[in-house]
Each structure stands twice: as structure tokens, then as C-alpha cells.
N, C-alpha and C positions, 0 to 999 in steps of 0.2 A: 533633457530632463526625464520623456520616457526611457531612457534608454538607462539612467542613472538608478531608477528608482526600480526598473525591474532588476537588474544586478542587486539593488537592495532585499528585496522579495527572501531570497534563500537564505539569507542571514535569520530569518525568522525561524527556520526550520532546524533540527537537530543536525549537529553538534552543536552548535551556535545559541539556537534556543533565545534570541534575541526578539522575541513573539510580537512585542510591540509595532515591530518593523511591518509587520502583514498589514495592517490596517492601517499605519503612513505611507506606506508605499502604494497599496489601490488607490487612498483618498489621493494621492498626489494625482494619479492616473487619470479617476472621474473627474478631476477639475481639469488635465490639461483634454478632454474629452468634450468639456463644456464649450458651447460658443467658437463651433468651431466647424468647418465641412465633414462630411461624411469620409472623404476622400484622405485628409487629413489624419480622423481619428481612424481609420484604416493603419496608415502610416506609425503612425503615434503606438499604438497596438501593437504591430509589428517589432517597432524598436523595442517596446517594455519586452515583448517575447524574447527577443533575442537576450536582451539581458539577461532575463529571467533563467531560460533553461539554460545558455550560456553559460552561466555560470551554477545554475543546480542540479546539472544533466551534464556538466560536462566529461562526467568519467564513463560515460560509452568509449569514450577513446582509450582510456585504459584496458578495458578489457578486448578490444580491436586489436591495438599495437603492442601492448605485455605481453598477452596469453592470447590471444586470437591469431597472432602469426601474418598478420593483414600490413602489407607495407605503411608506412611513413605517412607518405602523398595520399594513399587512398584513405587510410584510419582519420587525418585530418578532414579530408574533404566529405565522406559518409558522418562523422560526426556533427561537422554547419551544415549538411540537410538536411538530417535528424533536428538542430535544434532549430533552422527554416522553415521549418513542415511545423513543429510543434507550438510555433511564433505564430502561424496565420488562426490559428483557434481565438487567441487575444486580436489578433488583426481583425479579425470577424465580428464579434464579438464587439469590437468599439465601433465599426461602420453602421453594424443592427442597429444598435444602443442608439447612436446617433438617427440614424435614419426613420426608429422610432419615433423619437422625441419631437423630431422635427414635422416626420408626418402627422400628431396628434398635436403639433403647437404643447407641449410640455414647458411647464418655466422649468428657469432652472432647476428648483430646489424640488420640484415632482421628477424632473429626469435624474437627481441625484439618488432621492428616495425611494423612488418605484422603482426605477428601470435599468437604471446600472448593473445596482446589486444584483437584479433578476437576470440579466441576461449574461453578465460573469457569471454565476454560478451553472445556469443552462450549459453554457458551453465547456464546465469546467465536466459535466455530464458525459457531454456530445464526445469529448476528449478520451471519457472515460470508457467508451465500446467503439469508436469510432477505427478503420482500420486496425481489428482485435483487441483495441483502448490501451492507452498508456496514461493511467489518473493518477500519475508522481508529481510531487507539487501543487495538489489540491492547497489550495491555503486554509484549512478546516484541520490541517492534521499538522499544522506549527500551535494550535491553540489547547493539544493533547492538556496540559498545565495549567489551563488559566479555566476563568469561572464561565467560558464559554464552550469549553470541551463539555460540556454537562447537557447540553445538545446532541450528541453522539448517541447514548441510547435513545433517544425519541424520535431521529430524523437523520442520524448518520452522520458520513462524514462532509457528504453537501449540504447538511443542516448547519451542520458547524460552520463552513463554509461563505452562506447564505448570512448567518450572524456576525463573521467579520466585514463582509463585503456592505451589511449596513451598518453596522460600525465605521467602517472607513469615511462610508455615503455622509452621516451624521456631520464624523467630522469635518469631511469637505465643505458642510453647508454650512459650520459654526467658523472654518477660517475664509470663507469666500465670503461672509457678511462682519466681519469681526469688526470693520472699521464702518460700517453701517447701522445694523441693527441686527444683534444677535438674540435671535426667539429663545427664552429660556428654553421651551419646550423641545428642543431638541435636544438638547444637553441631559433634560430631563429622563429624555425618552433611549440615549445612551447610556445610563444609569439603571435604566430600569431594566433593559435589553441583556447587561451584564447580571442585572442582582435574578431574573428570568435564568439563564445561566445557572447562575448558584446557588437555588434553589432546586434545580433541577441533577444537579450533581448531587444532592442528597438523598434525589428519591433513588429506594429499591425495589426492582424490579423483577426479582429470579429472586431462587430460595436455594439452600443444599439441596445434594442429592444425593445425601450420604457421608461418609465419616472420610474426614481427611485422607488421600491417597499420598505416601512419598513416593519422588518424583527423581530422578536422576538424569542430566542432561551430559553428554558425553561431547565433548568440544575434542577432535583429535590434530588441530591445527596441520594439516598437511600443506603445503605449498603447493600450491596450483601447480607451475611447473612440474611439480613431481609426480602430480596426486595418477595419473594415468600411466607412469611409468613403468613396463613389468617389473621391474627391479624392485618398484614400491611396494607390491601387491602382495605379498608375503610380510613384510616387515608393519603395513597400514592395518592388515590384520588380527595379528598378533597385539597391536597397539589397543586396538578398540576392543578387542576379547577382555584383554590385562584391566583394562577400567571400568568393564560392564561387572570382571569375576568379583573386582573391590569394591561395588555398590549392589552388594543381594537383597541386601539388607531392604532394597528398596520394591513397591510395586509395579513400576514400571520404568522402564529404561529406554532412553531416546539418543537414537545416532542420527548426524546431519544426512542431509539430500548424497545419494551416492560414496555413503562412506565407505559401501563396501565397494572397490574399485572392482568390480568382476558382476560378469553376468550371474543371473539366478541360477540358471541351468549348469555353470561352473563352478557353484559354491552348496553342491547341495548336501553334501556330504559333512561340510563344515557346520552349515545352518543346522542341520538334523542332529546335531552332536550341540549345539548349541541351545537349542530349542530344549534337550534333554536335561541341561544344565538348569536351565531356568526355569521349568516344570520343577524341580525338584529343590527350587528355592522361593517357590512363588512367585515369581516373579514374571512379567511379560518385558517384550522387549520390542523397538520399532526402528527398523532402521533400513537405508536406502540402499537401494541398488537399480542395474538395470535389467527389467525383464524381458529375454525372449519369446513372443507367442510361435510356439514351432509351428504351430499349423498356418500361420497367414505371414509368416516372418516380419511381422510386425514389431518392436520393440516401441519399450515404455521408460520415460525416467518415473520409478515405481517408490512404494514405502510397504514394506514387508511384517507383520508382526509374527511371532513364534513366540509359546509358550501355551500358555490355557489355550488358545486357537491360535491359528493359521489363516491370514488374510492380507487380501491387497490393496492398496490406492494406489489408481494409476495416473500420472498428471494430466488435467482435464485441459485447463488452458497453458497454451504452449507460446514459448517466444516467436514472433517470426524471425526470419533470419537466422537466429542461434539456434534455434530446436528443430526448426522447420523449413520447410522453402516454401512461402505463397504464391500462386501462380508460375507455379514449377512447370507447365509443360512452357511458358513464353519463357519464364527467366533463367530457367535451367543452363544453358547455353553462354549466355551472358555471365551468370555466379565463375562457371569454368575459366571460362578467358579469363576475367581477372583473377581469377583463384583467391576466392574468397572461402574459406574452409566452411561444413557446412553441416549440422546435424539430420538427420531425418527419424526424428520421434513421432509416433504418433500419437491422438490424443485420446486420453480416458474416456470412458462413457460419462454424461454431465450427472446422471440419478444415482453416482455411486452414494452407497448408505454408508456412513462413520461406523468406523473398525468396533469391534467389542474388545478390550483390554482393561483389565484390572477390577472387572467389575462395571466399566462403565464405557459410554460410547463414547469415540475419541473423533473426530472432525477434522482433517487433515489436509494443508493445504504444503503444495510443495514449491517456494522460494516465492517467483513471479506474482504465483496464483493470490495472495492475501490482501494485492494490491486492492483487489474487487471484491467488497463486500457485498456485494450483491447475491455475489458467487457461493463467500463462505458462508452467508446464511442458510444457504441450500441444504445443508445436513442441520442445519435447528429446527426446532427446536431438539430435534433426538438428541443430538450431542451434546454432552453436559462438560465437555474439554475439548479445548480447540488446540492442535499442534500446527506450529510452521517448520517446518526444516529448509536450510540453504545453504547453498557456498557460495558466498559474498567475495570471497576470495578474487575471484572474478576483477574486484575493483582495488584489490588495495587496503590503502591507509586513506582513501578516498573518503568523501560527507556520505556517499551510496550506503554503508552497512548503518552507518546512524539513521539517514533518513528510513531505511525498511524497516530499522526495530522500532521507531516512529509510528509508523504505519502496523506495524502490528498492535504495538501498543493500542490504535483505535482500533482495531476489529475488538480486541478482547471488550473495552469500555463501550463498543456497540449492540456487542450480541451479551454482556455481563458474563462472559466464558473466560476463565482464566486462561491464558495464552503460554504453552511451552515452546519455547523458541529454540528447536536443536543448530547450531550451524557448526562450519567445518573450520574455519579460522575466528570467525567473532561476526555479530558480539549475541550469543546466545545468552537469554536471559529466562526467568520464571515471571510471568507479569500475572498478576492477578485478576480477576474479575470485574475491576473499575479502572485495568489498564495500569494501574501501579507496578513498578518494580518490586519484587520479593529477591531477588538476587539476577545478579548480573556478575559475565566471565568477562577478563579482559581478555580482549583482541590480541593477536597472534600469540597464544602462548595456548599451550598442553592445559586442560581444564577439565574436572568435572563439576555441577549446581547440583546439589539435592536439596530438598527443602520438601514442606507437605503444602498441599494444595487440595483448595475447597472443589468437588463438584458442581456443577450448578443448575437447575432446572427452570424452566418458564420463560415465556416470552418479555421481550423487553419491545416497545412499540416498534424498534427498525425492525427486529425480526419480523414482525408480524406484517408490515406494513412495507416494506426494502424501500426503493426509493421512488414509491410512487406517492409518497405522500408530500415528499419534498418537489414533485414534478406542480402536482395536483394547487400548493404553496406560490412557487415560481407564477404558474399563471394566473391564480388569483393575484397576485402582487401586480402583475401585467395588465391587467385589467382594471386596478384600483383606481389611475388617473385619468382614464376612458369615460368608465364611470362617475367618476366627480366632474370631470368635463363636460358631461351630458348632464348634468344634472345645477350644472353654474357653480358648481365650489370652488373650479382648480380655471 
């Protein structure tokens, strides 16, 4: 049953968008959690993990075995440790939860209500910086659509989070008493929990910051395969000049993460000739590449603007593994033997300040980095436009390019910054301000999105507050049937 219901879990998430699933699937979870050894809901935890990222992580192996170059046997077997490792957070997680409950003597319906919810979303945290964090499959960002996304500006996306997870909790307490005595009051207070939700998706929080900018996103679909080819590097070129010269028209022009397949220091002659162009049509332009620092031979996966100015962002957080090596002087040695190919980028300064473009400051995150909004709130409130660029490519025809435009989706509905989404194959979109779609490119085809897009100024509560107000919540919630216990209520 754990194992059935986490497999269920990612159906909730984009493509799929089957949202209901999030909150039957935990509620299934916290009841098989209930009345039961610590040892046990260990076990129990475990399996739902395995399902879980199992089946919503499982295209790491795509990009291992596709485009990684990484044999058969090994991309299989790095893939079930990846989703092993990522299973004991839920493993954790339900032993706590238990081993709370038990040590405070918690009834049931106080370990449903207080302490589940709190300590799933805790750990969905602890996931989120842990070993450099990987916070995909938050269940807070399958609810981008419903009247509980509207938590997202006040508390993020472990607020939202924290709102399914008692949701689910409710539920469990209304089918574990169904054939007993079911409290209206819970049913009540599942109602209320959502219309709290939908009322909150209406407040405004930011204002303009100025008169409509149009926006061009430049999708040049290269095939991974190809995209590093020297053959390709003249012809990927030419591609993306051809679609920037037929959108002047616009204020700023956006190329995905590494479109220009060449180092800076190899393209400067092109860039300065291009920079020229777009000075002289108004125009700014932002697009990737890789920077060489000559003096420390450091390299960066970078995002370049030319036109009114000349700036950089250099990628702050980096993949391990793919961009990096952790623990390079022990594993160094070990990567070679099995020859697992291996980038070595290194990482941005974290206080970089959002580009100046078009009149206004752009906030830039490049592919991985959007995961963590903690991160992207770091240039707010200055930035009054948030860009993501990527190549998703990486995975395919895989649920990965859905689940990330997903997850951008809630940074923009967190920080109320409209979100331009540049990528190399899909699915590049314009999201607005409360995280809506304004256009979207479909996936592997030649594209460009223009459309005009609002500015936006002022703090929305996550900004102000990142997530420590949702930490500050979690243990208030932790303490609530402590406190009633001490005091004879629970």
C-alpha cells in the first residue's frame, strides 16, 4: 500500500496535473503510519519513497544513458541510489513522526493533525539544502492550480506544502472515524483551510514598475546530441541571430542556458557585432554561454547581456556530479575508473545583483538553480523580472521539462515576478506574475514567444520573510499537542 500510493504521488504533478492525488496519497500514508512501530513506519516511508521518486525522478537515467555516455549497468544502478538516498527523507520522516507521537502519548487524531503534516513538510525542507538539496517533488507545487496555491506568496512553496499535508491529515481523520464518529469539525475546518487558500489567491501584493516591456523568447530546439558538435557551432549560430534579427521589434530578447555553444572569449567578435545591432534597434538581449576567467582558469555556465549594457550572471548553485565533482580530491579517482564523464564549473558569487536590461532589473536564474526559492528571492525585492533559462533537453520527452516549468511557475506566484522561461528544446513559456501562463512554445520544435509583460515592484510576505516563517509555523504546530497535554485538553 506504501509503495502503491507513493507511485501515486507524481501523477499529481505536471504533465498529469491530477492534483487531487497529493492529498490521497499522504492521507493514505499517515493512516498506514498510525498504530504502528516506529520501526515499521521507517519501512512504510521507505517504500512510499521508493515509489515516489521512482517513478518522478526517474529520468536521471535518461540523461546518464542518452546524452551522459554512462554505460547500461551503471546509469541503472546510480539511478535506484539516487532514488534510495532520496526514499530515506520519507523513511525519516515517518520513524520521527512516530516516535513523536509515541513519546508524547499523542491520540490518534493529535498525531494526524499536529505532527505528521509538521514533520513531512520539515523534512521536505531538510531535502531541500541537504547534500546541496534536491526539493523536486515538493508536494506544494502539484497545487500551483488549485485554491491552495494562493499560499505561495505568504509562505512559499512549503507553505503550500504544509496546506496539503493537512489536508490529507483531515482527511485521514474523517475515513479512520467514518464508520464511528465523524466530528463535523473537521470536515469544517478542511473547508475552511481551502476557502483560507482562495482568499488569499486574491490578495495583491506588488504593484507595476512601469509600462509594459515586450518580451521575445527564442526556443532554438537543438538536439542535445548535436548541440556541442563543432559542426553545429556555425549553423546554431546563425540560427539564433536569424530569430533575434526578426524580433527588434522587441525590448528584450532571451536565448536559453548555453545557446551560444562557444566560449565568451571565442565569440567576441560576433557578440560586439551583435551588441551593435541591438543598440541600434533598442533593443537588449540575454543569452548563454560559457565564460572563461583567464586569470584563475576558472569557467562558468554564464548568461551574458549586450546592448544598453554589458553584464554577467554566473551560475551560483551548481549540480553535483554533472557541473561539479564533490569531494574531488577522495572521489576523483573512483569518477575515472568507471569513467563517468564529468564537468568541472565553478560556482558564482551568491550576492550577484539582477542584470539592468530594458529599463529594468532582471533576476536570473540558470536551469537547476529556480528549484530554491530561497535562492531566487536573493535579488528581490530589486528585480522587478525574474528569467529562468535551460536545456531540459537533457531529459527527453520525459515528466522532468513539465515538472520544472511547474516549479517556475511557483517562484513567479511567490515572489508576484513574472517569470520568462528561455529553454533550448521546451517548454519555454511567458508566466506572469500570479504564475499564469501568457504563452507557451511547444516542445521540440524551432519557436519564438513574444508577448508584453508587466514589471513588478514590492515585497510579497515570502519575500520578505523566505522560509523562516514557515520553519517558525512547523514548530509552533509541534508544540500545539505538548501544550494541550500539559494543560489536560489532548
Amino acid at each position: 500500500m506504501a509503495l502503491i500510493a507513493g507511485g501515486l504521488l507524481p501523477l499529481a504533478f505536471a504533465p498529469y496535473a491530477l492534483y487531487p492525488l497529493a492529498i490521497f496519497s499522504l492521507a493514505l500514508l499517515f493512516l498506514l503510519w498510525l498504530d504502528t512501530s516506529v520501526r515499521r513506519a521507517l519501512w512504510r516511508g521507505q517504500l512510499f519513497g521508493v515509489g515516489m521518486f521512482g517513478v518522478g525522478v526517474s529520468w536521471v537515467f535518461i540523461s546518464m544513458y542518452d546524452y551522459g555516455n554512462v554505460s547500461l549497468a551503471l546509469s541503472l544502478f546510480l539511478t535506484a541510489m539516487f532514488v534510495l538516498v532520496l526514499s530515506t527523507f520519507i523513511a525519516t520522516a515517518g520513524g520521527l513522526a512516530v516516535k513523536f507521537s509515541q513519546r508524547f502519548k499523542l491520540s490518534p487524531t493529535a498525531a494526524l493533525l499536529w505532527c505528521f503534516p509538521a514533520v513531512w513538510v520539515l523534512f521536505e525542507w531538510i531535502r531541500g539544502w541537504m547534500f546541496t538539496g534536491f526539493p523536486w517533488l515538493n508536494v506544494g507545487y502539484s497545487q500551483i492550480d488549485t485554491p491552495l496555491g494562493g499560499f505561495a506568496a505568504l509562505l512559499g512553496v512549503y507553505g503550500v506544502s504544509l496546506a496539503v499535508a493537512m489536508s490529507a491529515a483531515l482527511v485521514a481523520i474523517v475515513i479512520r472515524n467514518i464508520h464511528v464518529n465523524v466530528k463535523s469539525h473537521h470536515i469544517v475546518g478542511l473547508v475552511l483551510l481551502w476557502c483560507v487558500g482562495l482568499l488569499a489567491n486574491q490578495m495583491t501584493w506588488v504593484s507595476p514598475a512601469g509600462e509594459p516591456l515586450r518580451v521575445t523568447l527564442v526556443q532554438g530546439n537543438i538536439p542535445q546530441e548535436l548541440k556541442w558538435l563543432p559542426s553545429m557551432r556555425a549553423p546554431t549560430i546563425d540560427l539564433y541571430a536569424q530569430l533575434t534579427r526578426e524580433n527588434w521589434e522587441s525590448d528584450l530578447i532571451i536565448w536559453p542556458e548555453t545557446a551560444l555553444p562557444a566560449f565568451f572569449h571565442e565569440s567576441t567578435n560576433f557578440l560586439a557585432g551583435l551588441a551593435e545591432e541591438a543598440r541600434s534597434n533598442n533593443t537588449d538581449i540575454l543569452l548563454g554561454l560559457i565564460y572563461l576567467d583567464s586569470d584563475t582558469r576558472q569557467y562558468y555556465n554564464s548568461m551574458m547581456s549586450i546592448g544598453s549594457a554589458t553584464g554577467f550572471y554566473h551560475k551560483r548553485h551548481l549540480v553535483p556530479f554533472t557541473e561539479y565533482l564533490p569531494l574531488k580530491k577522495w572521489l576523483d579517482t573512483i569518477i575515472n575508473v568507471i569513467q563517468v564523464p564529468m564537468s568541472d564549473f565553478s560556482a558564482g558569487a551568491h550576492d550577484q545583483p539582477p542584470l539592468p536590461m530594458a529599463g529594468q532589473k532582471v533576476g536570473i536564474s540558470i536551469c537547476f538553480e529556480d528549484v530554491f526559492g530561497e535562492e531566487v528571492i536573493m535579488q528581490l525585492p530589486a528585480a522587478t523580472l525574474l528569467v529562468n533559462v535551460s536545456n531540459d533537453a537533457w531529459f527527453s520527452d520525459s515528466s522532468a521539462p513539465h515538472q520544472h516549468l511547474q516549479i517556475a511557475r511557483m517562484r513567479a506566484k511567490e515572489s508576484g515576478r513574472a517569470m520568462l522561461r528561455a529553454t533550448n528544446t521546451g517548454i519555454s513559456a511567458i508566466i506572469d506574475h500570479q504564475g499564469r501562463f501568457q504563452l507557451v512554445a511547444p516542445q521540440f520544435e524551432e519557436a519564438t514567444l513574444s508577448d508584453e509583460v508587466v514589471p513588478m515592484e514590492g515585497f510579497t510576505p515570502y519575500i520578505y520573510m523566505g522560509n523562516l516563517a514557515i520553519l517558525i509555523l512547523i514548530i509552533m504546530q509541534l508544540l500545539v499537542p505538548l501544550v494541550r497535554r500539559r494543560s489536560g485538553v489532548i
